[in-house]
N, C-alpha and C positions, 0 to 999 in steps of 0.2 A: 622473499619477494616483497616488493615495497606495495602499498596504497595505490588499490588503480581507483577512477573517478568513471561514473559513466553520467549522461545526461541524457534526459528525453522531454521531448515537451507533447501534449495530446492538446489539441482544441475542444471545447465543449459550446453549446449551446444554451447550457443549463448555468445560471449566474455561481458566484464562486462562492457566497453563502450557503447555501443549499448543496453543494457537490461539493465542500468541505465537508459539515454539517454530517452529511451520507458517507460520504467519502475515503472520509477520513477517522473523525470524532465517533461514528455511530456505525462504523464497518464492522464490527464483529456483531451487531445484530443486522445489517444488510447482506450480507455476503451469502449467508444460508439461504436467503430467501431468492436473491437472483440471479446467483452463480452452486445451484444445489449439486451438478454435475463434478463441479472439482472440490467447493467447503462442503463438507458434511455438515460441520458448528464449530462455532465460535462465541470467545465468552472474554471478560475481564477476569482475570485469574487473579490478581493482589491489585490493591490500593481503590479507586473509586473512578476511572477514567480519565483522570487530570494526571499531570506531568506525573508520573514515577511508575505509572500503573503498568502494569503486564499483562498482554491479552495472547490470550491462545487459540492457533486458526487451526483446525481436525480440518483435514483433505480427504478425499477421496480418495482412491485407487487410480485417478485419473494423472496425480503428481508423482513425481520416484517418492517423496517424504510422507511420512503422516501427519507431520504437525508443524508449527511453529511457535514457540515465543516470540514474543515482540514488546521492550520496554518505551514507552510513550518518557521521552526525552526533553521534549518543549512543544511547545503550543502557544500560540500565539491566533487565537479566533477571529480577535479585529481584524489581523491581516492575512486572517486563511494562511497558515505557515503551520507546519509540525516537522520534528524530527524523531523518530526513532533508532532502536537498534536492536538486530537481531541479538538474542540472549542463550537461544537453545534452539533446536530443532533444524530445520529443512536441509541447508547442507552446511549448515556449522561444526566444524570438526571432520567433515568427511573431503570438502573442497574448499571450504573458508575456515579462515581462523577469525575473519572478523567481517560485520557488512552491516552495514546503516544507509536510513535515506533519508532525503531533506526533499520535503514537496513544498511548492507554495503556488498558490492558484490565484491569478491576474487577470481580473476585472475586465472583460472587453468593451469597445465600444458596441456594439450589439447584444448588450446582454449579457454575454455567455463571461465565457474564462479560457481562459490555459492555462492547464496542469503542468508545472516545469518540477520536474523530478530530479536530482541530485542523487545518486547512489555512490557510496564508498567501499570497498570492498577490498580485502586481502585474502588472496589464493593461498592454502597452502604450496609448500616447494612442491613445483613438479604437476602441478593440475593447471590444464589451460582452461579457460574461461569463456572463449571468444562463441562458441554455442548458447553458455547461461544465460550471457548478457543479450543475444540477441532473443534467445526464445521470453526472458526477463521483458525488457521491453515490448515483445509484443502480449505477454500475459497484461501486465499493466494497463496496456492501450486496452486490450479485452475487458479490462474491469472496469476502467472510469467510464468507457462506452456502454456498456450493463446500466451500471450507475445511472448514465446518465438518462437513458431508454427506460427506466423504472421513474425517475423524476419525472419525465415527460408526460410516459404514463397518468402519472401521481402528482398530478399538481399542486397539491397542497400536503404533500409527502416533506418533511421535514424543511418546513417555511419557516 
Protein backbone atom coordinates (compact mmCIF):
# COMPACT_ATOMS: atom_id res chain seq x y z
CA UNK A 1 0.00 0.00 0.00
CA UNK A 2 1.42 3.43 -0.92
CA UNK A 3 1.91 6.69 1.80
CA UNK A 4 -1.50 7.95 2.91
CA UNK A 5 -1.33 11.82 4.19
CA UNK A 6 -3.99 12.86 6.68
CA UNK A 7 -4.44 16.66 8.01
CA UNK A 8 -5.99 18.43 10.71
CA UNK A 9 -5.85 21.67 11.99
CA UNK A 10 -7.35 22.65 15.99
CA UNK A 11 -7.57 26.38 17.08
CA UNK A 12 -6.17 27.51 20.36
CA UNK A 13 -6.51 30.38 22.42
CA UNK A 14 -3.34 29.95 24.00
CA UNK A 15 -0.31 31.81 21.85
CA UNK A 16 1.79 29.27 19.74
CA UNK A 17 5.07 29.85 22.08
CA UNK A 18 3.66 28.44 24.92
CA UNK A 19 1.42 25.44 23.44
CA UNK A 20 4.66 24.59 21.40
CA UNK A 21 6.78 24.90 24.35
CA UNK A 22 3.79 22.39 26.27
CA UNK A 23 2.84 20.91 23.57
CA UNK A 24 5.23 19.73 21.90
CA UNK A 25 8.98 20.35 23.30
CA UNK A 26 7.90 19.45 27.12
CA UNK A 27 5.00 16.85 26.43
CA UNK A 28 6.44 13.89 27.79
CA UNK A 29 6.54 15.71 31.27
CA UNK A 30 2.94 17.30 30.51
CA UNK A 31 0.94 14.56 29.51
CA UNK A 32 1.01 12.54 32.87
CA UNK A 33 -0.03 15.37 34.59
CA UNK A 34 -3.15 16.46 32.47
CA UNK A 35 -4.08 13.42 30.51
CA UNK A 36 -3.38 10.75 33.74
CA UNK A 37 -6.38 8.71 32.42
CA UNK A 38 -4.85 7.46 29.04
CA UNK A 39 -0.48 8.37 29.80
CA UNK A 40 0.56 6.77 32.79
CA UNK A 41 4.46 8.31 31.97
CA UNK A 42 6.38 9.61 29.84
CA UNK A 43 10.17 10.21 29.59
CA UNK A 44 13.13 11.01 26.99
CA UNK A 45 14.66 7.75 26.51
CA UNK A 46 18.03 8.55 24.38
CA UNK A 47 19.82 11.76 23.55
CA UNK A 48 18.81 15.21 25.44
CA UNK A 49 15.36 16.39 23.82
CA UNK A 50 16.75 18.25 20.65
CA UNK A 51 16.41 16.72 17.33
CA UNK A 52 17.61 12.88 17.35
CA UNK A 53 16.05 12.24 20.94
CA UNK A 54 13.47 9.52 21.63
CA UNK A 55 10.74 9.74 24.06
CA UNK A 56 8.70 7.15 25.28
CA UNK A 57 4.78 7.55 26.12
CA UNK A 58 3.44 4.41 28.78
CA UNK A 59 -0.50 4.49 28.35
CA UNK A 60 -2.90 3.33 30.18
CA UNK A 61 -5.32 0.52 29.67
CA UNK A 62 -7.58 3.09 28.28
CA UNK A 63 -5.28 2.84 24.57
CA UNK A 64 -5.37 -0.86 22.70
CA UNK A 65 -1.03 -0.29 22.98
CA UNK A 66 1.12 0.23 25.94
CA UNK A 67 3.63 2.43 24.71
CA UNK A 68 5.10 4.47 22.23
CA UNK A 69 8.43 5.52 20.82
CA UNK A 70 8.70 8.63 19.14
CA UNK A 71 12.14 9.93 17.42
CA UNK A 72 12.15 14.08 17.65
CA UNK A 73 13.26 14.48 13.76
CA UNK A 74 13.49 18.48 13.51
CA UNK A 75 12.49 21.26 15.48
CA UNK A 76 12.50 24.33 14.65
CA UNK A 77 11.35 26.62 17.96
CA UNK A 78 11.33 30.20 16.27
CA UNK A 79 8.76 28.90 14.19
CA UNK A 80 6.82 26.41 16.40
CA UNK A 81 7.41 23.53 13.72
CA UNK A 82 8.53 19.73 14.75
CA UNK A 83 8.48 16.63 13.08
CA UNK A 84 8.62 13.17 14.28
CA UNK A 85 8.43 9.63 13.70
CA UNK A 86 7.10 6.73 15.23
CA UNK A 87 10.04 4.20 15.81
CA UNK A 88 8.44 1.34 18.08
CA UNK A 89 5.34 0.79 19.85
CA UNK A 90 1.54 1.72 19.38
CA UNK A 91 0.51 0.08 16.12
CA UNK A 92 3.89 -0.20 14.33
CA UNK A 93 4.06 -3.53 12.95
CA UNK A 94 0.63 -4.63 13.89
CA UNK A 95 -1.21 -1.98 11.26
CA UNK A 96 1.58 0.43 10.22
CA UNK A 97 4.71 -0.15 8.74
CA UNK A 98 5.62 3.37 8.95
CA UNK A 99 3.90 6.92 10.46
CA UNK A 100 5.24 10.40 11.13
CA UNK A 101 3.85 13.74 11.81
CA UNK A 102 4.64 17.29 11.02
CA UNK A 103 2.86 19.94 13.51
CA UNK A 104 3.38 23.52 13.08
CA UNK A 105 1.44 26.15 15.09
CA UNK A 106 0.34 29.69 13.39
CA UNK A 107 0.27 32.75 15.31
CA UNK A 108 -3.16 34.32 15.33
CA UNK A 109 -4.42 37.46 15.16
CA UNK A 110 -6.11 37.18 18.76
CA UNK A 111 -3.44 35.78 20.32
CA UNK A 112 -4.01 32.18 20.10
CA UNK A 113 -2.68 29.83 17.25
CA UNK A 114 -3.52 26.90 15.08
CA UNK A 115 -2.28 23.67 15.36
CA UNK A 116 -1.91 22.26 11.58
CA UNK A 117 -0.98 18.80 11.93
CA UNK A 118 0.43 16.75 8.85
CA UNK A 119 0.37 12.95 9.43
CA UNK A 120 2.05 10.37 7.07
CA UNK A 121 1.41 7.00 7.38
CA UNK A 122 1.57 3.36 5.65
CA UNK A 123 -0.88 0.66 6.50
CA UNK A 124 0.31 -2.58 6.27
CA UNK A 125 -1.36 -4.81 3.12
CA UNK A 126 -4.74 -5.53 4.02
CA UNK A 127 -5.50 -3.29 7.30
CA UNK A 128 -7.93 -0.27 6.71
CA UNK A 129 -7.38 2.71 8.57
CA UNK A 130 -10.38 4.98 7.99
CA UNK A 131 -11.34 4.36 12.02
CA UNK A 132 -7.54 5.14 13.26
CA UNK A 133 -7.49 8.35 11.56
CA UNK A 134 -10.59 9.49 12.65
CA UNK A 135 -10.43 8.34 16.37
CA UNK A 136 -6.43 9.95 15.70
CA UNK A 137 -7.69 13.19 15.04
CA UNK A 138 -10.07 13.48 17.58
CA UNK A 139 -7.43 12.13 20.24
CA UNK A 140 -5.23 15.08 19.10
CA UNK A 141 -7.85 17.62 19.31
CA UNK A 142 -8.28 16.04 23.10
CA UNK A 143 -4.86 16.71 23.79
CA UNK A 144 -3.97 20.18 22.48
CA UNK A 145 -7.36 21.28 24.16
CA UNK A 146 -6.07 19.55 27.69
CA UNK A 147 -2.96 21.46 26.94
CA UNK A 148 -4.48 24.28 26.28
CA UNK A 149 -7.06 24.36 29.54
CA UNK A 150 -3.84 23.68 31.87
CA UNK A 151 -2.12 26.81 30.15
CA UNK A 152 -5.13 28.89 30.88
CA UNK A 153 -5.10 27.54 34.12
CA UNK A 154 -1.44 28.17 34.52
CA UNK A 155 -0.65 31.43 33.36
CA UNK A 156 2.81 31.60 33.72
CA UNK A 157 3.03 27.59 33.06
CA UNK A 158 5.72 27.41 30.53
CA UNK A 159 6.15 31.38 29.42
Amino acid sequence: MSSSAVSHEIESSVSAARLFKASMIEWHNLAPKILPEIVSSASVVAVDGGVGSIRQINFTSAMPFPYLKERLDFVDEANFECKSSLIEGGDLGTKLESASSHFKLVPSSNGGCVVKLEGIFKALPGVETTDEVAKGKEMMTNAIKAAEAYLVANPTAYA
